[in-house]
VOGU-3710 file (C-alpha; in Angstrom, 3 decimals, decimal comma):
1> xxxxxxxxxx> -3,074/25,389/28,429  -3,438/28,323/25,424  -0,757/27,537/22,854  0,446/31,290/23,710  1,288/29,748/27,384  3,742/27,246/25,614  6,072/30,468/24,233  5,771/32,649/27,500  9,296/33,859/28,852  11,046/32,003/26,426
11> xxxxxxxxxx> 13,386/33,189/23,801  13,363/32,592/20,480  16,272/29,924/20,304  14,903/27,903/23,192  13,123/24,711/22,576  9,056/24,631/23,400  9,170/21,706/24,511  12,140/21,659/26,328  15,036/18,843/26,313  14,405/15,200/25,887
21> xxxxxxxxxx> 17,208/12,905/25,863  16,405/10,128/23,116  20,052/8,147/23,571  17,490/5,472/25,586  16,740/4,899/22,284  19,854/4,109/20,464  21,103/2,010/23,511  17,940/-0,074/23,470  18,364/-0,958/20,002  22,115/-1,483/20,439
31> xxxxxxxxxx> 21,273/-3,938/22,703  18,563/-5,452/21,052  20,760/-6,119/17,843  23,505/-7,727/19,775  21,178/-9,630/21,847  19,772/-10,813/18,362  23,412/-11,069/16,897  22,695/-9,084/13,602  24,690/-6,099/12,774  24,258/-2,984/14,745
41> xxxxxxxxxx> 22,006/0,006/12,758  20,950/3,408/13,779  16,934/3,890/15,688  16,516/5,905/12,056  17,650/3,113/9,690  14,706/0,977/11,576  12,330/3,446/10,467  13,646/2,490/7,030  13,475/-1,098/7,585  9,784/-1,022/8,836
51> xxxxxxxxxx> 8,616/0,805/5,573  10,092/-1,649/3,575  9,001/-4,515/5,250  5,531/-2,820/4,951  5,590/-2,019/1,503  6,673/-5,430/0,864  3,869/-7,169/2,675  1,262/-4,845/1,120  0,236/-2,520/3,680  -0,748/0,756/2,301
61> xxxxxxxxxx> 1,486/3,223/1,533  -0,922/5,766/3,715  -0,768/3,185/6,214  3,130/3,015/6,008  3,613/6,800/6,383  0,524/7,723/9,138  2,819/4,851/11,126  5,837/7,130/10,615  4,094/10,015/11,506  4,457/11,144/7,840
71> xxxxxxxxxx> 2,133/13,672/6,449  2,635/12,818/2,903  3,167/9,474/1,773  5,716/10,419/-0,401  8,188/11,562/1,985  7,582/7,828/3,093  8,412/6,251/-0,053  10,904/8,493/-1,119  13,251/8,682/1,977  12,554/5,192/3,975
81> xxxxxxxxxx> 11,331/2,770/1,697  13,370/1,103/-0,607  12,587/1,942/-3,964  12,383/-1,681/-4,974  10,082/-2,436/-2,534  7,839/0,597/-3,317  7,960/-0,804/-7,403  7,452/-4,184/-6,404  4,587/-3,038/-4,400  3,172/-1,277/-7,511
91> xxxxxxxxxx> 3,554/-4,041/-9,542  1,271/-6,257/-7,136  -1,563/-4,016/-7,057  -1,787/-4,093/-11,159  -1,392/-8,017/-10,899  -3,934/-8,501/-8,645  -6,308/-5,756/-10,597  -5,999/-7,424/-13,730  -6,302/-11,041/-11,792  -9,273/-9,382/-10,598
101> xxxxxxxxxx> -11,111/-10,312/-13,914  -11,071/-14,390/-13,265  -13,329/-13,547/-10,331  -15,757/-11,120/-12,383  -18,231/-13,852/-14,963  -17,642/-14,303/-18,142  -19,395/-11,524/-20,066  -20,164/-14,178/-22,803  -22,876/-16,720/-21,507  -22,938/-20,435/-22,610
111> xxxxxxxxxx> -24,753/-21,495/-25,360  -27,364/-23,284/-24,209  -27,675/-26,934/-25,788  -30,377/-25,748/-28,024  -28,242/-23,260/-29,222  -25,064/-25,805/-29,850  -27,888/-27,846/-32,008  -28,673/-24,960/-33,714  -24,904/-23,838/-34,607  -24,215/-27,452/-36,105
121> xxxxxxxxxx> -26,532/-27,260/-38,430  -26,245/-23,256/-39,487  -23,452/-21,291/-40,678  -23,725/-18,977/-38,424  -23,427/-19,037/-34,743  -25,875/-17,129/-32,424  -24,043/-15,892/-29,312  -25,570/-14,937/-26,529  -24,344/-11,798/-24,460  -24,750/-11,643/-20,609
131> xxxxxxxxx> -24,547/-7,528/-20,239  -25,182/-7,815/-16,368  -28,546/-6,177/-16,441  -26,997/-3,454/-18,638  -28,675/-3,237/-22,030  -26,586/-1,580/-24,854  -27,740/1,587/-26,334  -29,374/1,888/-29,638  -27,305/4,014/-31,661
//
């Protein structure tokens, strides 16, 4: 079907897709929050509830909003999410980058026992520098 096909013989304040009744939807979850005996919300405020529990968890905020049916995440954590749970979510993601740095060696190798002799005895202290293959430039 043409996308032109979708508009033909129809005026401009009728609906292209015709009607679809959605109160199947606010019955259903009517009944499924009595059934569960918590307090009775809206279908929307679910929408709301499943981004934060999202965010909270860590799934992406893209992931959060393609869910929705959101084209930008921001709508997502601007309208649904709660803004605690979008900070909190922030917050994570810097805590585990800078945790990340426990996982990456030491850049500063062990003296080797020879070296620990050495440093005993000598005022100064040679330290050896593990660059990771990367030598430093001569300036």
């Amino acid at each position: 079907m043409a996308k032109h096909e979708l508009a033909e013989g129809k005026q401009p304040e009728d609906l292209l897709f015709g009607y679809h009744a959605w109160g199947w939807v606010r019955e259903w979850v009517q009944r499924i929050c009595g059934r569960a005996k918590v307090p009775v919300v809206c279908a929307h405020a679910m929408r709301g509830l499943h981004s934060t529990l999202a965010v909270e968890t860590g799934v992406t905020s893209h992931a959060v909003a393609a869910a929705l049916g959101h084209e930008s995440i921001s709508t997502t954590m601007t309208s649904y999410a709660r803004p605690e749970a979008v900070q909190a979510a922030r917050q994570d993601r810097v805590v585990s980058a800078l945790s990340l740095r426990n996982e990456i060696p030491n850049i500063v190798s062990q003296r080797s026992d020879q070296e620990k002799r050495v440093s005993e005895t000598s005022e100064t202290l040679p330290l050896s520098v593990e660059l990771n293959g990367i030598e430093p430039s001569a300036s």
